[in-house]
N, C-alpha and C positions, 0 to 999 in steps of 0.2 A: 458155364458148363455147355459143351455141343450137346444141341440137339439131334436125334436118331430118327428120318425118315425111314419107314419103311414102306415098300410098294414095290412091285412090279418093274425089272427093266426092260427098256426099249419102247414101254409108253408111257405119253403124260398122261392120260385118265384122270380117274377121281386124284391122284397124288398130285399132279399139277395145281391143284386148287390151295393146298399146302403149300408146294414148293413157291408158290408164288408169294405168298405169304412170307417166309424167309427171306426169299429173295430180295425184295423191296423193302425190309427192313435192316439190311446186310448182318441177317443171324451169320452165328456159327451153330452150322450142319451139317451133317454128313447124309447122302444119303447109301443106306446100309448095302443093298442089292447092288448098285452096281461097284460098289468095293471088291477087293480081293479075296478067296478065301483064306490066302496067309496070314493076311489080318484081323482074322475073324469077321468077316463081313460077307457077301456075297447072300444066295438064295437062301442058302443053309442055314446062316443067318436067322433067315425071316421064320422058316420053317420051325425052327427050334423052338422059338416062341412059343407061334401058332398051336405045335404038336406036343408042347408041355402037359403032361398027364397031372401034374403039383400044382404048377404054376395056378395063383388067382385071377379070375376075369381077363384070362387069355381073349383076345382079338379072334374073332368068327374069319374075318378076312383082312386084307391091306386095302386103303393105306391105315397103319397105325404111328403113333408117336413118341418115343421114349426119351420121358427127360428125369434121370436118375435110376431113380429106382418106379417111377410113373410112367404105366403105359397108357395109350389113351387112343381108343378105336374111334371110326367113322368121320368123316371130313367137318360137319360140321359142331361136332364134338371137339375135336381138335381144335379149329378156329375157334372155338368161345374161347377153349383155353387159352391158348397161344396169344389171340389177339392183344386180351390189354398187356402181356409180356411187351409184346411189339410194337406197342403204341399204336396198333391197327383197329381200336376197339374204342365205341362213344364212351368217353367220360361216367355220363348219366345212365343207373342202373336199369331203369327203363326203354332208354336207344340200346342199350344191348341186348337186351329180350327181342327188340325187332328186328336188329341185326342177324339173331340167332332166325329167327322166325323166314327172311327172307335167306338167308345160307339155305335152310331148309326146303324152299321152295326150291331153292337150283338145284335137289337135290331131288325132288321129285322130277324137276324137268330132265337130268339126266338121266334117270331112269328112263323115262320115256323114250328119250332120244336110244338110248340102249336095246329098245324093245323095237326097234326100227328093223334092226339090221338079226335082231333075236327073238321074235316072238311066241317062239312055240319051247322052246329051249334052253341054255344056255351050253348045255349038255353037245349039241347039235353044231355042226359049221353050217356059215350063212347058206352055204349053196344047197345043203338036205333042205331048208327051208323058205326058199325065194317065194314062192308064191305067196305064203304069208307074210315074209317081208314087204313084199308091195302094197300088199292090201294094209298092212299096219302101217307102214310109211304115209302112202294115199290121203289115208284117216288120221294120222298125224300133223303133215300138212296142210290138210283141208280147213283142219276142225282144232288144233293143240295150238299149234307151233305161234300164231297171231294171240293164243290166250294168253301164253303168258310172255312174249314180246311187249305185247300191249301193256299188260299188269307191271312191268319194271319199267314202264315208262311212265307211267303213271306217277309209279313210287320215286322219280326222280321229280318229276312235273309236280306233285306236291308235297313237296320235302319241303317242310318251314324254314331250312336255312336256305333254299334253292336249289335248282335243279344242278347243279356242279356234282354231288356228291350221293350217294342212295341213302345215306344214315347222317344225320349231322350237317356237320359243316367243313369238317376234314371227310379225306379218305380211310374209308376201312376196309378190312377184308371182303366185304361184299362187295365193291368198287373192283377189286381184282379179281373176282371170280365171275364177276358182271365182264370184263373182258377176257377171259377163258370160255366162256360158253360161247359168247358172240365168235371166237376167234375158228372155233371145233363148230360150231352153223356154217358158218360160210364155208369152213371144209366140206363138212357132211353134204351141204345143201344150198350150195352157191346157187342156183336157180332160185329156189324159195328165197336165200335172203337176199337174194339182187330185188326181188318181189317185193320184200316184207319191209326192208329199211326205209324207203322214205319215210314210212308213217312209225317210226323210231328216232327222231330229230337225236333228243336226248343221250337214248342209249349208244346212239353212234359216236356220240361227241365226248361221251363217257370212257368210251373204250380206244378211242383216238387218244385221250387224256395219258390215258394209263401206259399205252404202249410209249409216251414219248418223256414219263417219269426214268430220269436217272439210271436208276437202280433196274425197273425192267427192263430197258434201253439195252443198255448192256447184257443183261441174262440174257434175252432175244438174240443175240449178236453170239452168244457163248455157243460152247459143246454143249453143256450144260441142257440146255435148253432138248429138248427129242420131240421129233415131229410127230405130227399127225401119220397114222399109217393104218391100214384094216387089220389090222391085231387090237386095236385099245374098242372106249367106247363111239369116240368120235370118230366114225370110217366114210369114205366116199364112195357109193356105189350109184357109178348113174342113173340105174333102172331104179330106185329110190328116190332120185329128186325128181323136180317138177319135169311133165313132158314137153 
């Protein structure tokens, strides 16, 4: 049965941590939003869902997952599920608790990284808000951005099957959402992380890995693939990186 991304077009965002997931596994997916509306797909789509006054445990927001008649909100919800489908998930009941555990962490750190360029708002465009952006950028960099750089290297650096992989000894979805956020830093923040990587041996080598897997190789190379651009969460604004 195809799976049913849904999320936002025209950014990767939180949905790219998904798509990624699919992708290196060569599911069958659609993703719903940028389909047609003759086909039933498109925004409306999403919308219809979302604005179900019946419908059970509708999705607050995108990205969601529908497979069947199961929908299943929030990025790292969806990877617990999705993963052992995909063979992207440890074996052992306990590597998946910490698999889910570190999903979770990238998902505070997007946040943050999100509160960069939005700190007073989301309500607001960045430009009613620059002042505070700076100052929460600032104190993001100063003070965040090395916390948890450091902490996934860590978690690679004493990983009992070695440092190749975050969980295990194969690749799992943490491994590709480990080079989705490195990939949206260096957009965001190419000063900081020209700064921040030496002392990331691991995580760079991690995300080197990943980009030259097959299956992302190609998606990379694809339409498929949507850039970084200041509409998602990951945006480049100079006066935010380092001066």
């Amino acid at each position: 049965m195809t799976y049913e991304l849904f999320y936002w077009d025209e950014i990767p965002g939180r949905g790219e941590f998904v798509r990624l997931a699919l992708e290196e596994a060569g599911a069958d997916y659609v993703d719903v939003v940028r389909g047609s509306e003759a086909q039933g797909r498109g925004i409306s789509a999403m919308f219809e869902i979302m604005q179900s006054q019946t419908a059970p445990f509708i999705p607050f927001a995108p990205p969601f997952l529908r497979d069947g008649e199961l929908v299943i909100a929030h990025v790292a919800n969806i990877l617990f599920y999705l993963a052992p489908r995909l063979g992207l998930a440890p074996k052992e009941e306990g590597l998946r608790f910490s698999a889910n555990g570190l999903q979770l962490t990238i998902a505070d750190l997007v946040a943050e990284i999100h509160d960069c360029h939005h700190p007073i708002s989301v309500e607001l465009y960045y430009e009613d808000q620059m002042d505070a952006a700076r100052a929460r950028a600032q104190s993001f960099l100063q003070h965040r951005l090395s916390k948890f750089l450091t902490y996934f290297e860590r978690i690679l650096r004493q990983n009992p099957a070695g440092p190749a992989f975050c969980v295990g000894s194969s690749l799992s979805y943490v491994d590709l959402s480990v080079f989705h956020f490195i990939e949206g830093l260096r957009y965001s923040f190419p000063k900081a992380m020209e700064k921040q990587e030496p002392a990331i041996p691991h995580l760079i080598a991690l995300h080197d890995a990943v980009a030259r897997r097959p299956h992302i190789k190609s998606y990379l190379a694809s339409g498929r693939r949507l850039s970084f651009n200041e509409a998602g969460i990951f945006r480049y604004y100079p006066e935010l990186d380092l001066n």
